[in-house]
matplotlib code that plots the C-alpha trace (Angstrom):
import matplotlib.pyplot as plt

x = [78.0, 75.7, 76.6, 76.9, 79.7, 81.6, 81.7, 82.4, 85.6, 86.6, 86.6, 88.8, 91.6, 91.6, 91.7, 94.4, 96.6, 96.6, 97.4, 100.0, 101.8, 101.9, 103.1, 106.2, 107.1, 107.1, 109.7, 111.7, 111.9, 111.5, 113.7, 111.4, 108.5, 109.8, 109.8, 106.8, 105.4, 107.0, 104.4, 101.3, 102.9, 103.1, 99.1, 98.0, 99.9, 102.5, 105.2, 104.0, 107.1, 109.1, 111.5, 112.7, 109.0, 108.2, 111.1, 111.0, 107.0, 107.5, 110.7, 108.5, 105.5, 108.0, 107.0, 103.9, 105.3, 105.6, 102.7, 100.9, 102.9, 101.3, 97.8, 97.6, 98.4, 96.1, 93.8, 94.2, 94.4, 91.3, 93.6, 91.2, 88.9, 87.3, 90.5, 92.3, 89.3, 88.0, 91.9, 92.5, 88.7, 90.1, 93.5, 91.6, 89.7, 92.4, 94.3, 91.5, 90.6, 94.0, 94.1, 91.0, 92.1, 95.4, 93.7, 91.1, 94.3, 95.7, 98.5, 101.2, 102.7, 102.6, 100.2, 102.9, 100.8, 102.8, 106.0, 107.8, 105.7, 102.6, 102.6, 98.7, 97.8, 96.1, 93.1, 93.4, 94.5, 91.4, 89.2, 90.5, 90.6, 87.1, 86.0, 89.0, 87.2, 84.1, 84.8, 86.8, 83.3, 81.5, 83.8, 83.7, 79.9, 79.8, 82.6, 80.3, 77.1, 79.4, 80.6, 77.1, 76.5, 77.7, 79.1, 83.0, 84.7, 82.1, 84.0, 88.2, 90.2, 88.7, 89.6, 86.1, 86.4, 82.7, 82.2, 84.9, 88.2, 91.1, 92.3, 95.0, 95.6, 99.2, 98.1, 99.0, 102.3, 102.5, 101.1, 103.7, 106.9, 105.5, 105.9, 109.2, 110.3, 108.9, 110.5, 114.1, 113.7, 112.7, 115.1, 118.2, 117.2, 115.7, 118.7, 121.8, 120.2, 119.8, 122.5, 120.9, 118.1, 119.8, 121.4, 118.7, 118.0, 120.2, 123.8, 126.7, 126.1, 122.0, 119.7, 118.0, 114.1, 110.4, 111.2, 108.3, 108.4, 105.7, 106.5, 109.4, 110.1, 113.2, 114.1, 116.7, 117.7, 119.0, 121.4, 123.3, 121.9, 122.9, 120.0, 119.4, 116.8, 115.4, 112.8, 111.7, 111.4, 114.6, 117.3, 120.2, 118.3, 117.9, 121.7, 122.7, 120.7, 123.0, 125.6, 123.1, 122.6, 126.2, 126.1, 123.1, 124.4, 127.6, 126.9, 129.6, 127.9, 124.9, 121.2, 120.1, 117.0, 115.9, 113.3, 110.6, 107.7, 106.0, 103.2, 104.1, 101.0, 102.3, 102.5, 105.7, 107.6, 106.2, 107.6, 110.9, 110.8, 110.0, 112.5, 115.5, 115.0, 116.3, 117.8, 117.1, 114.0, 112.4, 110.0, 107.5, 107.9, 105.8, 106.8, 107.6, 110.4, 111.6, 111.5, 113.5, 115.9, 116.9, 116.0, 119.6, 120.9, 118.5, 118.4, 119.6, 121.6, 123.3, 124.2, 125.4, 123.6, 124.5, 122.1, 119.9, 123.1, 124.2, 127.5, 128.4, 126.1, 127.4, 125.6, 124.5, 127.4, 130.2, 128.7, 131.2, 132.9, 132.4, 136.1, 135.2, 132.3, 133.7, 136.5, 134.0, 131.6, 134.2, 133.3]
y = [103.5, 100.6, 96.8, 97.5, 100.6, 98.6, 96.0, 98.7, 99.8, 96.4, 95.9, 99.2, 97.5, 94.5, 96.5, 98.7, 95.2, 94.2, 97.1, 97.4, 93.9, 94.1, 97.4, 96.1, 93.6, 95.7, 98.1, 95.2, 93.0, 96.5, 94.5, 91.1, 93.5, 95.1, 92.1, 91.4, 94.5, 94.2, 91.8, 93.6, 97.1, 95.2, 94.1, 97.7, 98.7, 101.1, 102.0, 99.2, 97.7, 100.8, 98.7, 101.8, 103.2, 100.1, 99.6, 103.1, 102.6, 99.9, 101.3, 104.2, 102.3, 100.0, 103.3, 101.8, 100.0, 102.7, 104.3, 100.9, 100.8, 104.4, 103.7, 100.3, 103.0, 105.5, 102.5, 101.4, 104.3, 105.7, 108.7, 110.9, 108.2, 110.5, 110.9, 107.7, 104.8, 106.6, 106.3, 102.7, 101.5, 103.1, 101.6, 97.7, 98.5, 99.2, 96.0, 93.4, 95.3, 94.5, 90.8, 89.9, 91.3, 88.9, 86.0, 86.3, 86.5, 83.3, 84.9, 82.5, 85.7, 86.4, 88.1, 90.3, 91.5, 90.0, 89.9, 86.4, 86.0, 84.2, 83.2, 83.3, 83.5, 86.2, 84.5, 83.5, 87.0, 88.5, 86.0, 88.0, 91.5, 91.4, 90.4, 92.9, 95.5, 94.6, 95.0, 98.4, 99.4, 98.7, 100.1, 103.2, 103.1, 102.4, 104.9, 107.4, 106.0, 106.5, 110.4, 111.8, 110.8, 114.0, 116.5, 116.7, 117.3, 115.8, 112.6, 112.7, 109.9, 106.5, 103.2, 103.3, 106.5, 107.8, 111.1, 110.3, 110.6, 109.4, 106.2, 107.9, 111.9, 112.1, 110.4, 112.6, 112.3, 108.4, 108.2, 110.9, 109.4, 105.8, 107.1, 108.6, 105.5, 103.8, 105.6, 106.1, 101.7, 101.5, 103.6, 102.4, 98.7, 99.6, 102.2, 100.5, 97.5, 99.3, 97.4, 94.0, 94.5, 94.9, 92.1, 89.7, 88.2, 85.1, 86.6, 86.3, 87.8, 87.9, 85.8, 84.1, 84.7, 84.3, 80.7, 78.4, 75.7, 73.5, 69.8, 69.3, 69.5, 72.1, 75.0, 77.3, 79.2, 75.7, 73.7, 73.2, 73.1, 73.0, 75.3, 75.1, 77.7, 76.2, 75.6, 72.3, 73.9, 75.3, 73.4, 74.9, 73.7, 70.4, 69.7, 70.5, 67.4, 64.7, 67.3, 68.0, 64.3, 63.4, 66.0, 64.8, 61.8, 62.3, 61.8, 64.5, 67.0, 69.4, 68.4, 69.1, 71.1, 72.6, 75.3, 76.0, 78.2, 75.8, 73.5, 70.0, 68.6, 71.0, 68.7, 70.4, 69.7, 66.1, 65.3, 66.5, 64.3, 61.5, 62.0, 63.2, 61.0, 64.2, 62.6, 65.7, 66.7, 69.6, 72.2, 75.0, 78.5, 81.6, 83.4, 86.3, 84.4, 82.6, 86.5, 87.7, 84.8, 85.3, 88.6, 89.8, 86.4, 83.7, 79.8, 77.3, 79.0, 77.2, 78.3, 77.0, 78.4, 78.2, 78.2, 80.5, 83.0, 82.8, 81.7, 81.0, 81.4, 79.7, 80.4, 78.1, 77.7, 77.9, 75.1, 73.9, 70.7, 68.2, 68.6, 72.3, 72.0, 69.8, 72.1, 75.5, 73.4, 71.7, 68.6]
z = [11.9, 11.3, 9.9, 6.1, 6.3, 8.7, 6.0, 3.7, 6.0, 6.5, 2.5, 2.3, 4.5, 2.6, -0.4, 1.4, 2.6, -1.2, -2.9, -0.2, -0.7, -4.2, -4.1, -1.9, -4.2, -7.2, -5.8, -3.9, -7.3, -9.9, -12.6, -12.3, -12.6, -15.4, -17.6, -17.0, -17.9, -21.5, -23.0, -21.3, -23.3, -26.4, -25.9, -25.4, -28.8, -27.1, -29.3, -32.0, -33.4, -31.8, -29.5, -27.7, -27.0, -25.5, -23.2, -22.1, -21.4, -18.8, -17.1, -16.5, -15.2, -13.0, -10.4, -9.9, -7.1, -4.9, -5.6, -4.8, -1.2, -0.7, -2.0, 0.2, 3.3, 2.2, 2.3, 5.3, 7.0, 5.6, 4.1, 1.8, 1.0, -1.8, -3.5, -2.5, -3.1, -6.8, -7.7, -6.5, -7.9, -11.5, -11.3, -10.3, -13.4, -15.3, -14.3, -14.8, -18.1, -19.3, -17.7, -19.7, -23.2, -22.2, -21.1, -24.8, -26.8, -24.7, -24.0, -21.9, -19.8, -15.8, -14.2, -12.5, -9.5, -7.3, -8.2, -7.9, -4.7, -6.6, -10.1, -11.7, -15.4, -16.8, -16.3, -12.7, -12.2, -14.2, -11.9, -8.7, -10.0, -10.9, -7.5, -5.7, -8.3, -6.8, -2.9, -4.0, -5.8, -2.6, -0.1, -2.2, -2.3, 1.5, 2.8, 0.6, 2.9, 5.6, 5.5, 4.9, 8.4, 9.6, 9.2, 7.7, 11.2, 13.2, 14.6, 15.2, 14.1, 14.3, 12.7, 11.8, 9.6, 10.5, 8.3, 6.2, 9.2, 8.7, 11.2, 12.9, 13.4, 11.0, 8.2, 5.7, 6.9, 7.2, 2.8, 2.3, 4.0, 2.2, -1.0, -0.8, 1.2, -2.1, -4.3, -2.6, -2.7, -5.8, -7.2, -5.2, -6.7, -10.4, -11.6, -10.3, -12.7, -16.3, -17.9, -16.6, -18.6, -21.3, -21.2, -20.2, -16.7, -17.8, -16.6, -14.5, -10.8, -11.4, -8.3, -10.5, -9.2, -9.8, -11.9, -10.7, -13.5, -14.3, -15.1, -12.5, -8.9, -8.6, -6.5, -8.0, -5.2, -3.3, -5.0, -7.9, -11.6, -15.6, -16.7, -20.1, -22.0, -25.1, -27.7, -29.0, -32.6, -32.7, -34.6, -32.9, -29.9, -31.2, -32.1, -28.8, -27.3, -27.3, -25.9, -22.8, -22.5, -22.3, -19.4, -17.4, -17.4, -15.9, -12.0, -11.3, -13.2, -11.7, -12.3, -15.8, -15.9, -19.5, -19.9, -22.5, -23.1, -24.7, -22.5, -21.4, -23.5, -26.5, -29.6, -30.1, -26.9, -27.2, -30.6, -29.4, -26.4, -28.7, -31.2, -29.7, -26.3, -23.9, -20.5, -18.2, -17.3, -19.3, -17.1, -18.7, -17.8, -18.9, -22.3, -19.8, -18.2, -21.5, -22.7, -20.1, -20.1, -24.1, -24.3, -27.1, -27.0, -28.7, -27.7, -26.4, -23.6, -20.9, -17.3, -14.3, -11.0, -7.4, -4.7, -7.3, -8.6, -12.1, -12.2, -15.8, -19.4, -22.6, -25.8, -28.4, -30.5, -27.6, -25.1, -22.8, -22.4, -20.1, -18.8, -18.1, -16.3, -13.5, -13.7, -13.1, -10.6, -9.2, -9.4]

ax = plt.figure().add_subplot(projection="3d")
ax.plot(x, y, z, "-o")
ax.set_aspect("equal")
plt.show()
């Protein structure tokens, strides 16, 4: 096996490590990954303005993670390399197809690759699926090279797969059990949640994950915080300022941390700063997570979150009182 299908196998197991991560996430965090998928439906035109067809379109894509975790293996292990590299070479194609129509419409929605583990625009993400495509292309081209060496049963199992052998002996049985392991996680963490995402991610009992905002320094899984999800063109949002600012500046009371879709450099979000003179410090966060976060509700919401679980939500027109609040958090 010379120099360049070596390089070809050691692309394949890259490939294989990828595909298998973001597979892993996918079914660990199903729900996250489901929101995410909602904006990326709407760009391909499924269901149009059919809410149901849309919904339905990503919970049934959500498997995706599984068969990612079992791909990656099939991968790595060299499992049927003319069935398993064509399929993940299509499906790269397939994602950094869809990440450049998003990144030409300027769409401000997560990548959702990876889940809540690394946050990348659509453009960032279309970057790294074209060169991910382009190590699956050669991989395929050199594990091709590769099994016309010999003849199909010429070598046993080798890590190098010469004439197109699988890594280890039972490796049918290893990309088998990893997708019914995939789909027996995914399952026991996606249908158990069907009435969360209905009801938006923004609820009592929910960890509160894959929030990265941009603008401020915070960590909602540690700690205390009054989140507040709003937008700076909203009116309702804009009454309920000098409320939130009575709050954040109560040194009993939580940290103050509002959320918007809109950019910090947005004229919008600046004018509101401007006018309305907010005394809490106001992070950006994808249109995905802003989504997810009012999905059935509308803005501003408020909720109190303890080391990163939802304890309380109060909606626009039922904000709570100052008493309250150091009654709920105790303080």
């Amino acid at each position: 096996m010379d120099g360049v299908s070596k390089a070809a196998r050691i692309g394949q197991i890259v490939m294989g490590v990828v595909y298998l991560v973001a597979g892993a996430i996918k079914m660990w965090e199903p729900v996250l990954f489901y929101w995410e998928l909602i904006p990326y439906m709407q760009i391909i035109g499924v269901g149009k303005d059919n809410w149901e067809s849309v919904t339905a379109a990503a919970k049934v894509t959500t498997v995706l993670g599984p068969i990612e975790f079992a791909l990656g293996l099939a991968l790595i292990f060299n499992w049927r390399p003319q069935l398993s590299l064509p399929i993940s070479t299509l499906l790269m194609a397939l994602f950094t197809g869809l990440m450049i129509k998003a990144w030409q419409m300027g769409a401000s929605i997560d990548c959702g690759c990876f889940g809540a583990l690394v946050e990348r625009s659509p453009g960032e993400a279309a970057v790294e699926d074209v060169v991910m495509l382009a190590i699956l292309l050669f991989s395929w081209w050199g594990m091709r090279r590769s099994a016309g060496e010999t003849p199909a049963g010429g070598y046993a199992a080798n890590w190098w797969g010469r004439g197109g052998q699988p890594a280890i002996a039972k490796t049918n049985q290893v990309v088998l059990g990893a997708f019914v392991f995939g789909m027996l996680v995914w399952g026991g963490r996606f249908l158990p949640e069907m009435e969360r995402i209905q009801a938006s991610d923004l609820k009592g009992g929910v960890r509160l994950t894959g929030l990265n905002p941009k603008g401020v320094e915070v960590d909602f899984l540690k700690g205390e915080y009054l989140v507040e999800v709003f937008s700076p063109s909203c009116g309702h949002c804009m009454d309920a300022v000098p409320k939130i600012n009575r709050l954040a500046q109560d040194p009993d009371i939580p940290r103050v941390i509002g959320l918007t879709a809109f950019p910090q450099d947005s004229p919008q979000l600046a004018d509101f700063k401007k006018r309305l003179q907010p005394r809490y410090d106001i992070g950006t966060i994808s249109q995905t997570d802003f989504y997810r976060l009012t999905f059935g509700h509308g803005y501003p919401r408020l909720a109190y979150v303890k080391d990163g679980i939802v304890q309380s939500v109060w909606e626009r027109d039922f904000m709570p009182t100052l008493s309250r609040l150091k009654e709920i958090t105790g303080s």
